[in-house]
C-alpha positions in Angstrom: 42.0 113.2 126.3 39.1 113.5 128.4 39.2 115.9 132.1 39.3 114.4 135.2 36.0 114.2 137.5 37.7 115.4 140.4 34.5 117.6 141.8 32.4 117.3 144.0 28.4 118.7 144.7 30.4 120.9 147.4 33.1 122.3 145.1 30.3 123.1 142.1 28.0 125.4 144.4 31.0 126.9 146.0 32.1 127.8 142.2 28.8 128.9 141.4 29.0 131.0 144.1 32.5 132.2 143.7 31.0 133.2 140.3 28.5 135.1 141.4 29.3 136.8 144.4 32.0 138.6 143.0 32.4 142.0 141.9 29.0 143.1 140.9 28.0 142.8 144.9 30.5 145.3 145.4 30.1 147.6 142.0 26.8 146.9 140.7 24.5 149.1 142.5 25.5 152.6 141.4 24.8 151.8 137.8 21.6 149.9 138.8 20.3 152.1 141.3 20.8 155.4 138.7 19.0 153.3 135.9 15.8 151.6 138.3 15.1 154.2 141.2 12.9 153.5 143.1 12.0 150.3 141.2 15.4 148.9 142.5 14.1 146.0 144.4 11.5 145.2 141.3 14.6 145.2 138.8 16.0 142.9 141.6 13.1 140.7 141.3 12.9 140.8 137.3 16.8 139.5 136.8 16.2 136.6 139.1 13.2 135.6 137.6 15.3 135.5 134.5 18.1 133.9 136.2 15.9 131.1 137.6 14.5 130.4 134.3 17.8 130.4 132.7 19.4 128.4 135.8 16.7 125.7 135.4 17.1 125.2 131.4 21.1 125.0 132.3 20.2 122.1 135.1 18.0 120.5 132.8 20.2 120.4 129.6 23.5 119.6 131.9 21.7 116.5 133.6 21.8 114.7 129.8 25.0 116.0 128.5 27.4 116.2 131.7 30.5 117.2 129.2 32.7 120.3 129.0 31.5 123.8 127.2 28.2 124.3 128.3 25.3 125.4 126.2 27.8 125.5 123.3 27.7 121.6 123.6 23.9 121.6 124.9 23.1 123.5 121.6 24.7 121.4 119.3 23.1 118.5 120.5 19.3 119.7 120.6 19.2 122.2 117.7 22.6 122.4 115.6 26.0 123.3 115.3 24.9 127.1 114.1 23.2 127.2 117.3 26.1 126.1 119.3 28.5 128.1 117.7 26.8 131.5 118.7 26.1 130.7 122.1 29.4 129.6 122.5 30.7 132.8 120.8 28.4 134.9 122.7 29.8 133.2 126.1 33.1 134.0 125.4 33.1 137.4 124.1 30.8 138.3 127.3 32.7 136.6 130.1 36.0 137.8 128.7 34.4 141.3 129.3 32.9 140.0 132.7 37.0 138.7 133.6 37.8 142.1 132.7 35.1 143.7 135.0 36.5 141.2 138.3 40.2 142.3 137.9 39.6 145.9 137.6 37.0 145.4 140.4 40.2 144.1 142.4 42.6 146.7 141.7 40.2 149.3 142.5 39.7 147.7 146.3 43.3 146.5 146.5 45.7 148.4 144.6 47.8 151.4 145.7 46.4 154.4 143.8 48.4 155.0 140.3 49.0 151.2 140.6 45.3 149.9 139.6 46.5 148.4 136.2 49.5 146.6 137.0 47.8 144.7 140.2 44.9 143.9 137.7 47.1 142.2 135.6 49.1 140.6 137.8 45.9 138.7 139.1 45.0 137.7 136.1 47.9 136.3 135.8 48.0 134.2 138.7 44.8 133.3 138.6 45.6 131.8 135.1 48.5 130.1 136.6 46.8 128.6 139.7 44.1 127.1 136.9 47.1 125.8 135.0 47.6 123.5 138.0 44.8 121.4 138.2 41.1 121.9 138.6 41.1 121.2 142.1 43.6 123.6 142.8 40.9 126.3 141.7 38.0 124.2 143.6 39.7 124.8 147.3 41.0 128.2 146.1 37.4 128.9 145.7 35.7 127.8 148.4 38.6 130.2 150.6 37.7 133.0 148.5 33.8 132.6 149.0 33.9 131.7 152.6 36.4 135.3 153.5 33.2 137.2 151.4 30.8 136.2 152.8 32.5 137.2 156.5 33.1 140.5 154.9 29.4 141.0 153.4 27.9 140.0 156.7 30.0 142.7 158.1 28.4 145.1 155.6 25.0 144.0 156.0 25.0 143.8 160.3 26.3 147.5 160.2 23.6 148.7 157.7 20.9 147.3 159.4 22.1 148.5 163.0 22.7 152.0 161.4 19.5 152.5 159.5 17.4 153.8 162.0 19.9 156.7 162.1 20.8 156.9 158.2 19.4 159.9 156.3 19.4 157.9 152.8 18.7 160.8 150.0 15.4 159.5 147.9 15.8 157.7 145.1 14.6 158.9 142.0 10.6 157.4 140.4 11.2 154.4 138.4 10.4 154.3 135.2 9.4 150.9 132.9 12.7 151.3 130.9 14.6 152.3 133.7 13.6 149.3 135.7 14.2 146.5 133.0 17.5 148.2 132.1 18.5 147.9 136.0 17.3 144.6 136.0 19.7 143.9 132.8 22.8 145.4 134.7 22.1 143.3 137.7 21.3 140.4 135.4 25.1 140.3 135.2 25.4 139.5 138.7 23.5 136.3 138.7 25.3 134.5 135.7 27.7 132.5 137.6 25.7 129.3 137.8 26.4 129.1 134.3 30.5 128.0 135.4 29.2 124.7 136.8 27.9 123.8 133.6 30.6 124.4 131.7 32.5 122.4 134.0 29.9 119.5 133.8 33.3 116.9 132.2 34.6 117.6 135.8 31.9 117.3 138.2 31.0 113.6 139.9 27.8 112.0 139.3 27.1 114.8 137.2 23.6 114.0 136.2 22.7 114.1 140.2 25.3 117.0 141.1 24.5 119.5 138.6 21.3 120.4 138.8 21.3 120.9 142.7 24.4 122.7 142.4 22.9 125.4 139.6 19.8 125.6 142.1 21.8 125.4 145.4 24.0 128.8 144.1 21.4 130.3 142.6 19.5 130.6 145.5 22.6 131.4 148.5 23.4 134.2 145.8 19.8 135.4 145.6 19.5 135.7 149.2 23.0 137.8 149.4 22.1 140.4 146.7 18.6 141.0 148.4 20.0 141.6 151.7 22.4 143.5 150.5 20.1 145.9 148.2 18.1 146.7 151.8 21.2 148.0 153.5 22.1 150.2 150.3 19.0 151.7 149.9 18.6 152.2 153.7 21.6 153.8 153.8 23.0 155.9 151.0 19.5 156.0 148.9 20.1 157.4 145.5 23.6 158.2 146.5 24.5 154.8 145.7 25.0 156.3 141.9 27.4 158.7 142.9 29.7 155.8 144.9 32.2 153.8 143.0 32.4 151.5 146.4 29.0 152.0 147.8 29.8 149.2 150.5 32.3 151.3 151.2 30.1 154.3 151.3 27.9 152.1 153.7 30.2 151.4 156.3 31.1 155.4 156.1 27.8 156.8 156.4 27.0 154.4 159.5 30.8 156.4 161.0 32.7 153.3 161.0 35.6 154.4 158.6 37.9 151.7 160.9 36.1 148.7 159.5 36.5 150.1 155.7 39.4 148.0 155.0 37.3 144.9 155.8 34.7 146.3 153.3 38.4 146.3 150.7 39.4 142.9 151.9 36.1 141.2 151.0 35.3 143.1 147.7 39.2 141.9 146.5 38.4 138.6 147.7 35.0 138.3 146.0 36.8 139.7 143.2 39.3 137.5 142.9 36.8 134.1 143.4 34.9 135.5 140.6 38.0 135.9 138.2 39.3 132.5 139.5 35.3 130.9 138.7 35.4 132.8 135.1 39.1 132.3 134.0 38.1 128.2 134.5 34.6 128.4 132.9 35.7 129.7 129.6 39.3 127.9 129.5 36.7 124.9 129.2 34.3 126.3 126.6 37.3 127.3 124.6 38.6 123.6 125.2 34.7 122.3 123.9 34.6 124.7 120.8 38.4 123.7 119.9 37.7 119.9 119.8 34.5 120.7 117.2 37.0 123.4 115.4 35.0 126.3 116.2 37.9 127.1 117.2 41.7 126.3 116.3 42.1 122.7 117.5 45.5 124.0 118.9 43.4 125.3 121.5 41.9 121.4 122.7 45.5 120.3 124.1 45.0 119.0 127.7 48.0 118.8 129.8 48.8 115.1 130.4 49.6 115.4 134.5 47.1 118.1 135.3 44.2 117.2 133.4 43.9 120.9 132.4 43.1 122.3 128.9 46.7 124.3 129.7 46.6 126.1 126.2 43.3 127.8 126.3 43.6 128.6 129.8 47.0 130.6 129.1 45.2 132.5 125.7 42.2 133.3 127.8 44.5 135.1 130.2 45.9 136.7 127.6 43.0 138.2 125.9 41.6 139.3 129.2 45.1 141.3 130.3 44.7 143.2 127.1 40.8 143.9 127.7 41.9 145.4 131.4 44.6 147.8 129.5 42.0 149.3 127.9 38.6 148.7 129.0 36.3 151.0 131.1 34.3 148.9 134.1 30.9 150.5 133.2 31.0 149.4 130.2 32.2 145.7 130.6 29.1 145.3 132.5 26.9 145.9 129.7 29.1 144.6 127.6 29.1 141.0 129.6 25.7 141.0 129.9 24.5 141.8 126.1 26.9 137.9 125.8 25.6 136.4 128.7 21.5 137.2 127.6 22.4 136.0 124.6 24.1 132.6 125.5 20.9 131.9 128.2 18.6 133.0 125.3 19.7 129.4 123.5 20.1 127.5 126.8 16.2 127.8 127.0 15.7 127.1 123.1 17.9 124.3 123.5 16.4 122.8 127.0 12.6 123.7 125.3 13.4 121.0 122.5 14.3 118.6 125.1 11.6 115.8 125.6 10.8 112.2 127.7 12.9 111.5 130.6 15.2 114.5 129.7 12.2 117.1 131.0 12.5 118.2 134.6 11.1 121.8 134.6 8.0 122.6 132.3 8.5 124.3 129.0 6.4 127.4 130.6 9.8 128.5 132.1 12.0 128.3 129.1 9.6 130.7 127.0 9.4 132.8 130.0 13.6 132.8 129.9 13.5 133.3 125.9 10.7 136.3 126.0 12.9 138.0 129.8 16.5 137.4 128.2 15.6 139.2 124.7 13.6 141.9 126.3 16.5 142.9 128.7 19.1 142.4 126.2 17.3 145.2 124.4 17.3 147.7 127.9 20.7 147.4 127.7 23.1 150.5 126.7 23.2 151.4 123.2 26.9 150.9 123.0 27.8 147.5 124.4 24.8 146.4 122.4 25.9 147.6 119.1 30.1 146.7 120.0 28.4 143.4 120.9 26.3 142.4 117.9 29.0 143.5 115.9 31.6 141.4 117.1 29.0 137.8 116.9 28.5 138.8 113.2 32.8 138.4 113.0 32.7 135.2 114.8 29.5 133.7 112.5 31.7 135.6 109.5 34.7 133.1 110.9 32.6 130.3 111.1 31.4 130.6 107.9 34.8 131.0 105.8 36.0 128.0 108.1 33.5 125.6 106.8 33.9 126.9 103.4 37.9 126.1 103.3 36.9 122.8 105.3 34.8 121.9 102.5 37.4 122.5 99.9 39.7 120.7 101.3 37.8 117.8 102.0 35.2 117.8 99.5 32.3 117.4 101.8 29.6 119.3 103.8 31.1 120.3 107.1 28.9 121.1 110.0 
């Protein structure tokens, strides 16, 4: 059974956004600022490049094949199933990380102190039931959860500028080259939302129209928040961003407006929560995708009959994600997300680069430039969420492989 195309070009940016202005607004810039220094704003720069590059290879490929999974299915189209496979994997095994790294975000703003765990759960939880419900359940869920952060960062950002004049930021440290591109590979996981609208591309109306101004349209509103944003935290706190596991809330602090902290609390649990509520739906759907190819059990391609949902992989998603939050640590399922996410963009542009004719709408110039910025900050990143990571594609190409071989004994015939 095929999904519903209930979305409209207003419901896809307001997921892309709901993906991306999530936790890593309110988390990412101690790790970033003690890896880039001074060179914050040029690590800024660097990830967006990337992003851009990446977000134009996703609008590209989704304008020809508007159907559920993403670059797993772009792959698979325009260089092979191998190809599709890995990205897929990759995808998964990143944004499960990236799921964990929203509800731990949550708990932390939210969550009584001793109780961080249980609330994290419990929102994946609900979350994963809400999705269960129908997609445009999640699509005006969404747009809510956007629309209360954004209040709540322009809060932020209107008292770091009026305090700044006043603030006494402590200098950040020189930049160095390595520093800088691994900064720009920890904020790198801050821009990968887009990638949710094109994994929802079996959903979205006149999706050949709607997707590529949707990728651009997010891309850009979350751009434009993360640089304001930056300003007021290095304007304020300086290199004492590093030392602050809430340094929005460390804004608001040093500016001696403790009162308004809890509306610095309300918006990062709300941002959190619209990211966990983007990312539980994009990969439901690119486990739905990989299941109907038999990448992954075909158990997992069941799509409820009344809400149009793939119901199954939505509920093992959940799963997987409540036991990554019982034992994960949110430092490290940033890197860990974003050693997935490089690699998954890496064959968006390899894909979108073979693309020719009337599929081209961005010159090829861009998708080596996204090949060449995802490996070389896929390399920055730390030693151990690269090594965890490459070690757990080789088990999924290891699966793949003794899949096909039992397919082919059964069958008698090459299976792809």
């Amino acid at each position: 059974m095929n999904l519903a195309r209930r979305l409209s070009l207003t419901d896809a940016v307001a997921i892309g956004l709901g993906s991306m202005i999530g936790a890593g607004v309110f988390s990412v810039w101690g790790p970033a600022t003690a890896a880039a220094g001074s060179g914050l704003f040029i690590a800024l720069a660097i990830a967006a490049v990337v992003a851009f590059c990446n977000a134009t290879s996703s609008a590209q490929l989704a304008a020809v094949h508007p159907v559920a999974g993403g670059t797993y299915a772009y792959a698979r189209a325009e260089i092979g199933p191998w190809w599709g496979f890995v990205a897929g994997w990759s995808f998964l095994i990143g944004k499960l990380a990236s799921c964990a790294a929203m509800a731990m975000t949550f708990a932390a703003y939210a969550a009584p102190a001793g109780w961080e765990t249980v609330i994290a759960v419990a929102a994946v939880a609900a979350l994963a039931a809400v999705n269960c419900f129908g997609v445009t359940r999640t699509a005006l869920l969404t747009r809510i959860l956007v629309v209360v952060s954004l209040l709540g960062l322009a809060v932020v950002v209107a008292i770091g500028f009026s305090s700044a004049s006043t603030a006494d930021p402590t200098p950040l440290p020189d930049l160095t080259a390595y520093g800088v591109l691994q900064g720009a590979g920890l904020l790198f996981f801050a821009f990968a939302g887009y990638a949710r609208i094109a994994t929802m591309g079996e959903e979205v109306r006149d999706p050949a129209r709607s997707i590529p101004r949707a990728i651009v349209l997010a891309l850009t509103g979350a751009l434009i928040v993360y640089a304001l944003v930056a300003v007021v935290v290095v304007l304020t706190l300086g290199a004492d961003a590093a030392t602050h596991a809430a340094p929005l809330a460390a804004v608001v602090d040093a500016a001696g407006l403790t009162v308004l902290e809890p509306v610095v609390r309300i918006a990062a649990a709300t941002a959190s929560l619209g990211a966990l509520l983007a990312l539980l739906t994009g990969i439901g759907r690119t486990t739905l995708a990989m299941a109907r190819e038999s990448d992954l059990p075909r158990f997992l391609g069941a799509v409820h009959p009344r809400w149009q949902v793939p119901y199954r992989a939505e509920i093992l998603v959940a799963l997987i994600v409540i036991a990554v939050v019982l034992v994960a640590d949110l430092r490290g399922a940033i890197g860990f997300s974003s050693f997935g996410v490089l690699l998954y963009y890496l064959i968006a542009n390899a894909a979108a680069f073979r693309q020719v004719g009337a599929a081209r709408r961005y010159p090829r110039a861009l998708q080596v430039l996204g090949v060449l910025g995802c490996l070389l900050l896929v390399n920055t990143l730390p030693v151990v969420a690269s090594l965890i990571g490459t070690g757990i594609v080789i088990v999924g190409v290891v699966y793949r492989m003794v899949r096909l071989r039992i397919t082919r004994a059964r069958n008698g015939t090459p299976a792809a």
